[in-house]
C-alpha positions in Angstrom: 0.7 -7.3 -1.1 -1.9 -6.6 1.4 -3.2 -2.8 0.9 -3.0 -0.9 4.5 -4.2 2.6 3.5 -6.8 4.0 0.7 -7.5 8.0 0.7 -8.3 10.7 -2.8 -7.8 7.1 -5.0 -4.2 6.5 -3.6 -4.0 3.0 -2.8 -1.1 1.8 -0.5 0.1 -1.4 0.1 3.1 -3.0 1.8 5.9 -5.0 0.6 6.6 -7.8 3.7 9.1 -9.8 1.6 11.7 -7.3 1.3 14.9 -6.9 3.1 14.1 -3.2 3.5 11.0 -1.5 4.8 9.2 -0.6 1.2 5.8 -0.2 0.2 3.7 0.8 -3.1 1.4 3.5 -4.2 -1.1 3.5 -7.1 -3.0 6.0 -8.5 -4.5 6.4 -11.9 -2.5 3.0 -13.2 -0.1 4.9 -12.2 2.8 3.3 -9.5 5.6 3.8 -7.3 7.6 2.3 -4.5 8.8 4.0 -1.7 11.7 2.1 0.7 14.2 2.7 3.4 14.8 5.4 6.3 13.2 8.3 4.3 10.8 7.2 2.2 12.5 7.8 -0.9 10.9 6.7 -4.6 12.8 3.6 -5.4 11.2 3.4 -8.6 8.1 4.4 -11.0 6.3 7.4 -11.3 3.0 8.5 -9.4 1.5 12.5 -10.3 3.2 15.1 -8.3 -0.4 16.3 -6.4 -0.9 12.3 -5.2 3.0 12.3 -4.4 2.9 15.2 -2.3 -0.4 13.6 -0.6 1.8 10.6 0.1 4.3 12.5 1.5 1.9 14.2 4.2 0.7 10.9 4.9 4.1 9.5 5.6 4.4 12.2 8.0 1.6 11.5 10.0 2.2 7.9 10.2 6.0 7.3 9.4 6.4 5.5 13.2 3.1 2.9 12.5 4.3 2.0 9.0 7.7 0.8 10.6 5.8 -1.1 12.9 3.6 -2.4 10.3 6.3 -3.1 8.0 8.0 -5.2 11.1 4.8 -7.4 11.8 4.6 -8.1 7.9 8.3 -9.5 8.0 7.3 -12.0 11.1 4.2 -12.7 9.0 1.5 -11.7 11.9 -1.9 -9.9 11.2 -1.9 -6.1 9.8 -4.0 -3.7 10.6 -5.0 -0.8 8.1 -3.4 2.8 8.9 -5.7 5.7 8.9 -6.1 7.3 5.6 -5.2 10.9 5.0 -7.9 13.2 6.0 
């Protein structure tokens, strides 16, 4: 799983074998992983402070995560996505 974004000790990395956009996020040994149109928690658990940090980071790059997500699944180069700020 290539990482494509690491801000406040979040570390997020994409999923490019799945049949659904989906992606991870750890914090703290903590993890969780996000997939499909909104973004939702699939499964596991990350603190609510670094959720919500996710969450504004989605925001701000929601439309070059899809396109990231779609050159993963045609297995061509990623780029990294600006951290959150």
């Amino acid at each position: 799983m290539p990482e494509i974004s690491r801000f406040y000790g979040i570390i997020i990395r994409i999923y490019p074998g799945e049949s659904a956009a989906s992606f991870s996020c750890r914090v703290c040994g903590a993890r969780s992983v996000h997939r499909n149109r909104h973004w939702k928690v699939l499964y596991g658990y990350i603190p609510g402070t670094a959720l919500q940090l996710v969450r504004t980071w989605l925001q701000e790059h929601n439309e070059e995560l899809r396109e990231l997500w779609a050159l993963a699944v045609e297995s061509r180069p990623l780029h990294k996505i600006a951290p959150l700020e």
